[in-house]
C-alpha positions in Angstrom: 0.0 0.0 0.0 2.5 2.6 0.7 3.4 2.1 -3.3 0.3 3.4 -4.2 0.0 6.0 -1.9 3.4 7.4 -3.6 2.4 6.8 -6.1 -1.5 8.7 -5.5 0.8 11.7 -3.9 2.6 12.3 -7.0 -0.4 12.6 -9.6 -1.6 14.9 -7.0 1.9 16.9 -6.8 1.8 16.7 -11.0 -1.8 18.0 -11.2 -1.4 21.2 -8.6 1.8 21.8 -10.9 -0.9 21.0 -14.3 -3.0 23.4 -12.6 -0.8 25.7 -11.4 0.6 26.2 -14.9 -2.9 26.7 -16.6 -3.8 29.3 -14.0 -0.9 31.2 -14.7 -1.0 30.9 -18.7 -3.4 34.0 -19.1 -0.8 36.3 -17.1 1.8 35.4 -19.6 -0.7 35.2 -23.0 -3.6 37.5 -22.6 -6.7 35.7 -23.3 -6.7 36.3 -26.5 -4.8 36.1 -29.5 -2.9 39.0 -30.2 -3.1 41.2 -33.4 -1.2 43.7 -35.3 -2.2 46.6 -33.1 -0.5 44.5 -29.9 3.1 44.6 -31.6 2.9 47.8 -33.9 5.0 50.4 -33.0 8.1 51.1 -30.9 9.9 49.3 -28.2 12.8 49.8 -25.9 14.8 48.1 -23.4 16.8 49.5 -20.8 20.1 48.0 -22.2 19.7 50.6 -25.8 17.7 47.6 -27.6 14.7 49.1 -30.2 12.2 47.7 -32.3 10.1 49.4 -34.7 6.7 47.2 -36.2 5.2 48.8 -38.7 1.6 48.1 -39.6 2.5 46.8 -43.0 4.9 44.1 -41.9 8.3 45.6 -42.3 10.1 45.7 -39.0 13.7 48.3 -38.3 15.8 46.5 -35.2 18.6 48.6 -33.5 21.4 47.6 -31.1 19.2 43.9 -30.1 21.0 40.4 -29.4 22.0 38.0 -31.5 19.8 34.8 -31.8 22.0 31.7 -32.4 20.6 30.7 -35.6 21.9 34.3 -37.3 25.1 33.3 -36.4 25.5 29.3 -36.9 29.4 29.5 -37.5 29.9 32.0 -34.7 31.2 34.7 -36.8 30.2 37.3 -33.9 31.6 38.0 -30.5 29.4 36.6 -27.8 27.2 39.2 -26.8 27.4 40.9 -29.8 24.4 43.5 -30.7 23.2 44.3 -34.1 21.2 46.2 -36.3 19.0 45.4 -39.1 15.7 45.4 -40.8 13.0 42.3 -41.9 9.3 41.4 -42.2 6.9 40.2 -39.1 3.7 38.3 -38.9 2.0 37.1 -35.5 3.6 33.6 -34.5 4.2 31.9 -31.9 7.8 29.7 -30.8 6.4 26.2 -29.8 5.3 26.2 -26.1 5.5 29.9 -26.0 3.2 32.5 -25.7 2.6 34.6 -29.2 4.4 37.6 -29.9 5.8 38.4 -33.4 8.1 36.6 -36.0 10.5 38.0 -37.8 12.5 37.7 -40.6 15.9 39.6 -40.0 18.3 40.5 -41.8 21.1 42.0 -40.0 22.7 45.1 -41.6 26.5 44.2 -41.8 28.6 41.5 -41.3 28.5 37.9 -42.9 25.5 37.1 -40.9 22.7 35.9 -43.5 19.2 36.8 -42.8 17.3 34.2 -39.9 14.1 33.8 -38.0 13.8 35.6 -34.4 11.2 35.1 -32.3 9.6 37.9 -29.9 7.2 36.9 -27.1 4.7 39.3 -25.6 4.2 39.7 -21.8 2.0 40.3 -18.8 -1.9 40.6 -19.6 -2.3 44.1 -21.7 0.7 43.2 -23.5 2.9 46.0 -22.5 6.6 43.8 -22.5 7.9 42.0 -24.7 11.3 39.7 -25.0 13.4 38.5 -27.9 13.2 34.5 -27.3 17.1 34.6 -27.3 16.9 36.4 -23.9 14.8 34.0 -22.5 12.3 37.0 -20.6 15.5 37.3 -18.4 17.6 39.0 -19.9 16.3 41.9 -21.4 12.8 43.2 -21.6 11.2 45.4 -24.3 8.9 48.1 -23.3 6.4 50.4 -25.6 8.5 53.4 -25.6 6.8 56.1 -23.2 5.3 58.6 -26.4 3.2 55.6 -27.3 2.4 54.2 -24.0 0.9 57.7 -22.5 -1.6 58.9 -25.9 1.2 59.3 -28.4 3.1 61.5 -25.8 2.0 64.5 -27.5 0.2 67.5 -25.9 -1.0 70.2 -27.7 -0.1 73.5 -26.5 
């Protein structure tokens, strides 16, 4: 008997963790799917990172990280930032909540052109991360003009 009871404890340990998990998905996602108006615009992190969506797809990307796959032979320093431009669509990494997916194309070096995943945050959508960081490591924010009315007064 004390088998089973181990064994009853653990599907109740991996159910509380099940449910746990499924709770806390809606924090992370939204309950929706997001759409072009949750990704257009600017966005800045605190380390000099920016990302500009633009409603028709194209994307401009200043001083972000490296994801591995645009740099497969390790041409870069580690840590290395770059520039560049590419096309985004709403997507979503596999067991990841959506953000965007782009197509970049990083402005110099031999670097050829790759897939990086963003993935939005916290339930109105406000942060975002480049998969690469892992949410850790660096956090992208609307910048401030768009996050207050277009940060313009009139006057």
């Amino acid at each position: 008997m004390r088998h089973a009871g181990g064994i009853t404890a653990a599907a109740l340990v991996v159910a509380g963790c099940a449910i746990g998990v499924g709770a806390a998905w809606p924090l992370v996602s939204g309950d929706a799917e997001p759409d072009a108006a949750d990704v257009t615009g600017v966005w800045t992190s605190p380390r000099g990172g920016r990302l500009e969506f633009s409603g028709d797809g194209r994307v401009t990307a200043g001083n972000i990280t490296l994801a591995p796959a645009c740099d497969p032979d390790g041409v870069r320093p580690e840590g290395a930032r770059v520039s560049g431009t590419g096309r985004w669509t709403i997507g979503a990494f596999p067991d990841e909540a959506p953000g965007a997916v782009i197509d970049f194309r990083p402005a110099d070096g031999p670097v050829r052109s790759c897939t990086v995943w963003t993935v939005l945050r916290r339930p109105d959508r406000a942060e975002m991360y480049l998969l690469q960081d892992d949410g850790a490591g660096e956090v992208y924010a609307r910048a401030p003009e768009q996050v207050s009315g277009q940060g313009r007064e009139n006057g």
